[in-house]
RODO-2510 file (C-alpha; in nm, 4 decimals, decimal comma):
residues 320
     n   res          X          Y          Z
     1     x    -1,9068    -2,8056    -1,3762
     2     x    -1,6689    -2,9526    -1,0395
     3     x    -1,4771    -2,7712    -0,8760
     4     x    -1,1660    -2,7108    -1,1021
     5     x    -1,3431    -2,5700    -1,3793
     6     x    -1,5756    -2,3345    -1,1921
     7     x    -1,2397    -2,1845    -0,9876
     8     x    -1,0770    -2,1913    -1,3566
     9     x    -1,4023    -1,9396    -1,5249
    10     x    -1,4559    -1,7582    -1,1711
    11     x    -1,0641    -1,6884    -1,2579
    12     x    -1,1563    -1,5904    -1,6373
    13     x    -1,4543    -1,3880    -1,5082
    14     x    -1,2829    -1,1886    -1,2941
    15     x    -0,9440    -1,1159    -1,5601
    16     x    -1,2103    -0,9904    -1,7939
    17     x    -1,4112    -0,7560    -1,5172
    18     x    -1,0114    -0,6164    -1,4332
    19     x    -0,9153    -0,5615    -1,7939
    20     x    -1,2588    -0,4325    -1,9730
    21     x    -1,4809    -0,2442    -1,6364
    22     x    -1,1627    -0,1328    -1,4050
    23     x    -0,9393    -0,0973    -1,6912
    24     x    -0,6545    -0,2294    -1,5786
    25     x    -0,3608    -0,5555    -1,5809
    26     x    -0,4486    -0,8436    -1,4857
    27     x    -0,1678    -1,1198    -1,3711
    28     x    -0,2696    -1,4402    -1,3301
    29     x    -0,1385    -1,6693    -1,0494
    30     x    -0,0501    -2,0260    -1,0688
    31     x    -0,2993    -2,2324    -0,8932
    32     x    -0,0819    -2,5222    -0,8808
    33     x     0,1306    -2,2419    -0,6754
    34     x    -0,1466    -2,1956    -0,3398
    35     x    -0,0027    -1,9062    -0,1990
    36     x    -0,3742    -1,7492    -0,0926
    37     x    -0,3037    -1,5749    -0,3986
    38     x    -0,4765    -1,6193    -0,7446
    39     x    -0,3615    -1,2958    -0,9086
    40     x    -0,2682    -0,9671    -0,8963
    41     x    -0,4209    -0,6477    -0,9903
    42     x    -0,2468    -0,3329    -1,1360
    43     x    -0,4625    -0,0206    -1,1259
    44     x    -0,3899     0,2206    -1,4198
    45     x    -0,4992     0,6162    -1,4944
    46     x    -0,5219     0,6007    -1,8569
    47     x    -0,2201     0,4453    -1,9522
    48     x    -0,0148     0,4973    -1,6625
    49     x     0,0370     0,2558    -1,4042
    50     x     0,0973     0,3962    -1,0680
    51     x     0,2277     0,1501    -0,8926
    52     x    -0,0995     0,0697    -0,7368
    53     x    -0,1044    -0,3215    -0,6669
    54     x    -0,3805    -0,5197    -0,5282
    55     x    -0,3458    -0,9224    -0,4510
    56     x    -0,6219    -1,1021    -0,5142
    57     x    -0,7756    -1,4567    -0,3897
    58     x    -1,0917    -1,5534    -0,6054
    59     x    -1,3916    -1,7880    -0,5011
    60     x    -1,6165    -1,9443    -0,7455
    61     x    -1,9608    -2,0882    -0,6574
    62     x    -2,2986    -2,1311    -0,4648
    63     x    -2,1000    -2,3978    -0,2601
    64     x    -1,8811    -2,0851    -0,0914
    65     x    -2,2068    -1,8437    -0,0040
    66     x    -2,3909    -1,8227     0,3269
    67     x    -2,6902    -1,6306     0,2166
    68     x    -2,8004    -1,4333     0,5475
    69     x    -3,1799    -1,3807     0,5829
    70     x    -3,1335    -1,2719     0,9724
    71     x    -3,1938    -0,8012     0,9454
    72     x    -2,9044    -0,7668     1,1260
    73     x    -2,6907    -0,9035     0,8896
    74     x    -2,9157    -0,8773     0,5459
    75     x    -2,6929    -0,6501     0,3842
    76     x    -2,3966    -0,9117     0,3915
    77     x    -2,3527    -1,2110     0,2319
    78     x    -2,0947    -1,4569     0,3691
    79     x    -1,8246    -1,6380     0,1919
    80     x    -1,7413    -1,9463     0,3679
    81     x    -1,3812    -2,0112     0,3046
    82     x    -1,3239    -2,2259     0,6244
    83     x    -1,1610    -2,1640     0,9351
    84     x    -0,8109    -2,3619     0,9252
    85     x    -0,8036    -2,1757     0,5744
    86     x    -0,8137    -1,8044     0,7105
    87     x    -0,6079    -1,8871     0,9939
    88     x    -0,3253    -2,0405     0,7459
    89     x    -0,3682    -1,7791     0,4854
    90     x    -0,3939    -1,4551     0,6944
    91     x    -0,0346    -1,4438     0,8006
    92     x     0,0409    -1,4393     0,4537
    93     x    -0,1685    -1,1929     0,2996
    94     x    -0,0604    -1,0092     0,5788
    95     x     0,3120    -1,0060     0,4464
    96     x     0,2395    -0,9317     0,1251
    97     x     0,2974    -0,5688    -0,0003
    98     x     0,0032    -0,4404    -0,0618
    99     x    -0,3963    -0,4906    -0,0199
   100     x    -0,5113    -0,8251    -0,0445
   101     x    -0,9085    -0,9022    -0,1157
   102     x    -1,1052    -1,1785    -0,1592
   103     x    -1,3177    -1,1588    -0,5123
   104     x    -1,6295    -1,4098    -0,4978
   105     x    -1,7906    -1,5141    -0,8774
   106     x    -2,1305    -1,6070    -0,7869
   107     x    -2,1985    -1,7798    -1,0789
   108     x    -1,9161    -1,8580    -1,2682
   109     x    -2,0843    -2,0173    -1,5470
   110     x    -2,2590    -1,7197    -1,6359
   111     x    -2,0811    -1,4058    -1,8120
   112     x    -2,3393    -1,1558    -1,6035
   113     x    -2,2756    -1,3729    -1,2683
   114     x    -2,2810    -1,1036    -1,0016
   115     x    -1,9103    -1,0794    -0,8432
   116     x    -1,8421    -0,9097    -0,4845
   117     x    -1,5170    -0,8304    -0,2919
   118     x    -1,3576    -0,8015     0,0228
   119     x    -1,0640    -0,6288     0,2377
   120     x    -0,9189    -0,9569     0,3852
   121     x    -0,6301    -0,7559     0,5580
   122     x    -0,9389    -0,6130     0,7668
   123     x    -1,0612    -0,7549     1,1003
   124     x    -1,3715    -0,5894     0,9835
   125     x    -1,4082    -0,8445     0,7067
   126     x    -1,4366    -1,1746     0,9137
   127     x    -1,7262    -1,2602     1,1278
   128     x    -1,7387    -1,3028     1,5015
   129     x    -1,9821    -1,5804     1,4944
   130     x    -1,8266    -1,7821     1,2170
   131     x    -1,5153    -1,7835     1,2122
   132     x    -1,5181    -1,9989     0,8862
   133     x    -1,6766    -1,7069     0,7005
   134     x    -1,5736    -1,3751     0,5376
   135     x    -1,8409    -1,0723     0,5137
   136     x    -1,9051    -0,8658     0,2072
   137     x    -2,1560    -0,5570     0,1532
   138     x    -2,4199    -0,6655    -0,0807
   139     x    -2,3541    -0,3547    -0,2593
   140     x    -1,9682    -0,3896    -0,2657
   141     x    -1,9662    -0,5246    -0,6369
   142     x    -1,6662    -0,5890    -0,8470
   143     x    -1,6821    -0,3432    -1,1622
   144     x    -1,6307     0,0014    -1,2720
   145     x    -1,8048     0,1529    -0,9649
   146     x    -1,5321    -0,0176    -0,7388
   147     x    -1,2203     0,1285    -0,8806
   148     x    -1,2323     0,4257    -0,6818
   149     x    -1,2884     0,1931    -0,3229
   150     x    -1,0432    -0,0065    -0,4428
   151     x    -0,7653     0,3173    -0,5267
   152     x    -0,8397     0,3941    -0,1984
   153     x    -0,7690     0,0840    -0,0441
   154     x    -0,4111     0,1023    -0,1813
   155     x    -0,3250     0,4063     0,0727
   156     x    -0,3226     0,7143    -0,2123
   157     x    -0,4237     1,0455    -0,0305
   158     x    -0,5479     1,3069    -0,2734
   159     x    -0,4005     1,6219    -0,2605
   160     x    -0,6282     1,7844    -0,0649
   161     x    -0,6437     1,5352     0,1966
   162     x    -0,6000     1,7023     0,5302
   163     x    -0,2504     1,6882     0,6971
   164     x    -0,1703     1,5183     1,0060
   165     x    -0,0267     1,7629     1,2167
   166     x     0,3228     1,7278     1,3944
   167     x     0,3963     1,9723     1,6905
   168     x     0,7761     1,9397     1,7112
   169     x     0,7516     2,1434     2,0533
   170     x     0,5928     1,8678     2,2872
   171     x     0,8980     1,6523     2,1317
   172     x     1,1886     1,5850     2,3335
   173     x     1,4883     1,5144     2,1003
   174     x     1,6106     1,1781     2,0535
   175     x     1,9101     1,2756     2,0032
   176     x     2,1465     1,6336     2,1234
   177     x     2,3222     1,5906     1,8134
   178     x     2,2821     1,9407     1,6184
   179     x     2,2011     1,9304     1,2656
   180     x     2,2793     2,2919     1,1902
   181     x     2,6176     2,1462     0,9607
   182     x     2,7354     1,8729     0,7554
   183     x     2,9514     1,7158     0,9775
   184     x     2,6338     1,6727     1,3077
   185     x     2,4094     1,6596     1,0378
   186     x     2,6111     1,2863     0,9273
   187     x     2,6054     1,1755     1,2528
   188     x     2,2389     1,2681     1,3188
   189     x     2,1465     1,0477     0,9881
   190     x     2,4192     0,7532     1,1122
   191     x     2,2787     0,6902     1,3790
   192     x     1,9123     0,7547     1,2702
   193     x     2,0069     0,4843     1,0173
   194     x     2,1339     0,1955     1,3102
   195     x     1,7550     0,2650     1,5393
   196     x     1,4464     0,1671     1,5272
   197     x     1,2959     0,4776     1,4806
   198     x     1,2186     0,4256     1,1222
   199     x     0,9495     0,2337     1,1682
   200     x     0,6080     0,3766     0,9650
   201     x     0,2421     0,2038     1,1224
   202     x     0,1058     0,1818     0,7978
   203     x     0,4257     0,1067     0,5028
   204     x     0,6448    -0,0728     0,7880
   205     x     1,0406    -0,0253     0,8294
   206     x     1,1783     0,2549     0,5885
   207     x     1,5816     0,2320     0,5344
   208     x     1,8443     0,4823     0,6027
   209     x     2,0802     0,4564     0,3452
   210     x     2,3754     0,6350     0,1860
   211     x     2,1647     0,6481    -0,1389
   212     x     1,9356     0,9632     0,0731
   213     x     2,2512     1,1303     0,2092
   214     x     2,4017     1,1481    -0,1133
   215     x     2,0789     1,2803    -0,2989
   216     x     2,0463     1,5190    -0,0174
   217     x     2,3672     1,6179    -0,0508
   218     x     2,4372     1,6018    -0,4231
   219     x     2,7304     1,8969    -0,5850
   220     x     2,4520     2,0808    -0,8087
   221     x     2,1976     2,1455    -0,5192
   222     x     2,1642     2,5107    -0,3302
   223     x     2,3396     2,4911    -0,0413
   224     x     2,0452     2,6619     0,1236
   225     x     1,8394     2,3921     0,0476
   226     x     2,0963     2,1364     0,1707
   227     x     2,0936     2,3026     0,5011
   228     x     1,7144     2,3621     0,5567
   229     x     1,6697     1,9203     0,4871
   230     x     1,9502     1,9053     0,7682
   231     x     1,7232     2,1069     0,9899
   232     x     1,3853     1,8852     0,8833
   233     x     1,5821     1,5823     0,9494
   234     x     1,4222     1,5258     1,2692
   235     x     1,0998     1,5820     1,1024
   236     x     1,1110     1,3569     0,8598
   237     x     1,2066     1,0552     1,1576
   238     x     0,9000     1,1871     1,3427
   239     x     0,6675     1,1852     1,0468
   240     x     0,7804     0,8060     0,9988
   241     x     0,7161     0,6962     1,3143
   242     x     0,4203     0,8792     1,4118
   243     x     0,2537     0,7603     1,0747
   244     x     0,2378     1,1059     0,7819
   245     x     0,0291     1,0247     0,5562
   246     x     0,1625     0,9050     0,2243
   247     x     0,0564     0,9487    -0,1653
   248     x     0,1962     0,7867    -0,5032
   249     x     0,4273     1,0257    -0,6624
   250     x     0,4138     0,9890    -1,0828
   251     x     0,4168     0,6727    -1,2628
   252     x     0,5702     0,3293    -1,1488
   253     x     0,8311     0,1325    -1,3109
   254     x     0,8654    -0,2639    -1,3664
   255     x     1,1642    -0,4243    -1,4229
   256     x     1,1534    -0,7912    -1,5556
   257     x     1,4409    -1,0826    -1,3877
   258     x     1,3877    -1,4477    -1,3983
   259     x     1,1989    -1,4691    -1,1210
   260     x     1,0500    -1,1552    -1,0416
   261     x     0,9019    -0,8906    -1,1168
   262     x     1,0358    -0,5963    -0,9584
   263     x     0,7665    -0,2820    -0,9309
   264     x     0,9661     0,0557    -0,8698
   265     x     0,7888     0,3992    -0,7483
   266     x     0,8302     0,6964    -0,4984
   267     x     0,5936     0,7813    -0,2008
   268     x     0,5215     1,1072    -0,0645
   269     x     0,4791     1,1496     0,3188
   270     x     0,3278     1,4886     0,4154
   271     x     0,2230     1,6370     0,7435
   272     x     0,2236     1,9982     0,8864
   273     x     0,5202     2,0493     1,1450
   274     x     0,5264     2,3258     1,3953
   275     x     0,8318     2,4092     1,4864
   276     x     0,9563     2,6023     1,8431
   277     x     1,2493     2,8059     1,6430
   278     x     1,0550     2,8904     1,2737
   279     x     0,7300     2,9395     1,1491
   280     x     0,4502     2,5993     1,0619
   281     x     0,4882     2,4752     0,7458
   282     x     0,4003     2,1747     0,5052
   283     x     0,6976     1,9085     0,5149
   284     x     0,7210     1,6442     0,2340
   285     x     0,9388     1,3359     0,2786
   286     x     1,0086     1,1367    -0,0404
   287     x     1,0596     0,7721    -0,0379
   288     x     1,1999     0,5203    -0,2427
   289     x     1,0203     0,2043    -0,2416
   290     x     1,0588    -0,1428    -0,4174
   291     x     0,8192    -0,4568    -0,4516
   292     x     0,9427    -0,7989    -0,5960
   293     x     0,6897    -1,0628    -0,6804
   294     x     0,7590    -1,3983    -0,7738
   295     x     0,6695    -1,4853    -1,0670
   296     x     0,5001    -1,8341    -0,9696
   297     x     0,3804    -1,7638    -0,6589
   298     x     0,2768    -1,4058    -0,6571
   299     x     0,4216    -1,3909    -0,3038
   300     x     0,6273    -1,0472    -0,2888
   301     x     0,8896    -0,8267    -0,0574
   302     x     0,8878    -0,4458    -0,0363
   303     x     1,1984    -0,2389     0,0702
   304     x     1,1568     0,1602     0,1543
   305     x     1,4232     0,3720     0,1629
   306     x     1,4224     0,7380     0,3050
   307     x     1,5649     0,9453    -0,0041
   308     x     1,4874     1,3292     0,0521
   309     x     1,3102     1,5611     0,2944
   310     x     1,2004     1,9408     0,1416
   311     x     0,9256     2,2652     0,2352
   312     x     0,5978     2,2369     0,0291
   313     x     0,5332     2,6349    -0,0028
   314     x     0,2168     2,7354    -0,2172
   315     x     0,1431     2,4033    -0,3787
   316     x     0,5279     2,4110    -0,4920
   317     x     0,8164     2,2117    -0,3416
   318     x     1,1652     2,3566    -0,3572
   319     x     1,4549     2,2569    -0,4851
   320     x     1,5183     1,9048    -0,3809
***
């Protein structure tokens, strides 16, 4: 078998694992399109999909394995992908939007071959005395025990995850503007919308848009709960840029063009904000967010946008 056909079953091997073991969608890459990318993954509950996407580069072969015998490093094996290779390819797993991880067939002739994978956005992954290599955890197999590993490598808290807490108090405002009423409260979100502060460690830059205004401000809502988001407003920037946790909120949608296909879902930030003028409480922001991936290539873009900020009381968010 050269080289073609064993990348071609690893490939095969690996479609199969995703559709019948994890349960999920399998789209296949290209290879005449070497993007670092070889498919892509979309975890499903059931029959949902959830927007979950994972970006996968496969490796098929003995000719790729470093088998370490040293103790130090006997519960790894090493998949020598070659150094010019990870320093080309990094930068763009890096940009795509979502986790990217190396699968690696052992034997791709064989339909039980043993298949492992990796984190390759992790500096934990690569070895600091090879740099030609990538580490994986002999017991970090590719099958129905990994889909939980691999949910949580795609940033979903549960809903019991503890909250990162926010003490508004030690913050000096960014900004005097009040945001007590409409008209300070507009201004506030302007120029919130022109900074930098939007800026989340973990999903990257989150727009400001008239699209969150206008759902914040929609005709039908309470005006109650119109003033109490213009009050968490400078919440919501500080749990962007200090880094709120997020979650998937319901199912995702795709929508099919020519080139792309966009992937369409709603993240959940949460945190617990003390406040100098009101009592603690649990603060949900909601964002938009959008992922296009070419069709050929599987490269892909995300956009976030900031579309609501609400109270979580008792397990139940109001009006928003």
């Amino acid at each position: 078998m050269d080289s073609l056909q064993r990348g071609a079953a690893g490939r095969d091997l690996v479609s199969f694992q995703v559709r019948s073991l994890l349960q999920s969608s399998w789209q296949n890459i290209d290879p005449e399109n070497d993007n670092g990318i070889d498919g892509i993954i979309s975890l499903r509950e059931g029959k949902a999909f959830l927007g979950r996407l994972l970006f996968v580069q496969v490796k098929s072969g003995p000719s790729f394995l470093l088998d370490y015998k040293r103790k130090r490093v006997s519960g790894y094996i090493g998949v020598k992908i070659g150094k010019d290779y990870i320093a080309t390819h990094r930068p763009r797993w890096e940009a795509l939007p979502g986790p990217v991880i190396l699968v690696y067939v052992a034997e791709p002739d064989k339909k039980t071959s043993s298949i492992f994978w990796q984190n390759l956005k992790s500096d934990a992954s690569y070895s600091s005395t090879n740099k030609n290599v990538v580490l994986i955890p002999r017991h970090q197999t590719f099958g129905s025990e990994a889909k939980g590993a691999l949910r949580r490598l795609t940033g979903s808290k549960a809903d019991d995850a503890p909250l990162k807490n926010i003490d508004m108090r030690k913050i000096e405002r960014l900004s005097q503007i009040s945001v007590h009423d409409r008209k300070s409260a507009r201004q506030f979100y302007r120029e919130w919308s022109q900074s930098n502060l939007r800026h989340h460690p973990e999903l990257g830059d989150i727009e400001v848009t008239n699209a969150g205004w206008r759902h914040l401000t929609r005709r039908s809502r309470n005006p109650e709960n119109i003033q109490n988001s213009f009050f968490l407003l400078e919440a919501a920037r500080q749990m962007i840029i200090q880094g709120a946790d997020w979650r998937q909120l319901g199912s995702a949608k795709t929508r099919e063009r020519s080139q792309t296909t966009d992937v369409l879902d709603a993240l959940s930030l949460r945190a617990s904000v003390t406040f100098k003028s009101r009592a603690p409480a649990t603060v949900q922001v909601i964002i938009r967010r959008t992922r296009s991936i070419c069709k050929l290539t599987g490269s892909g873009r995300s956009r976030l946008y900031f579309y609501s900020v609400h109270e979580l009381r008792r397990g139940n968010s109001i009006s928003y």
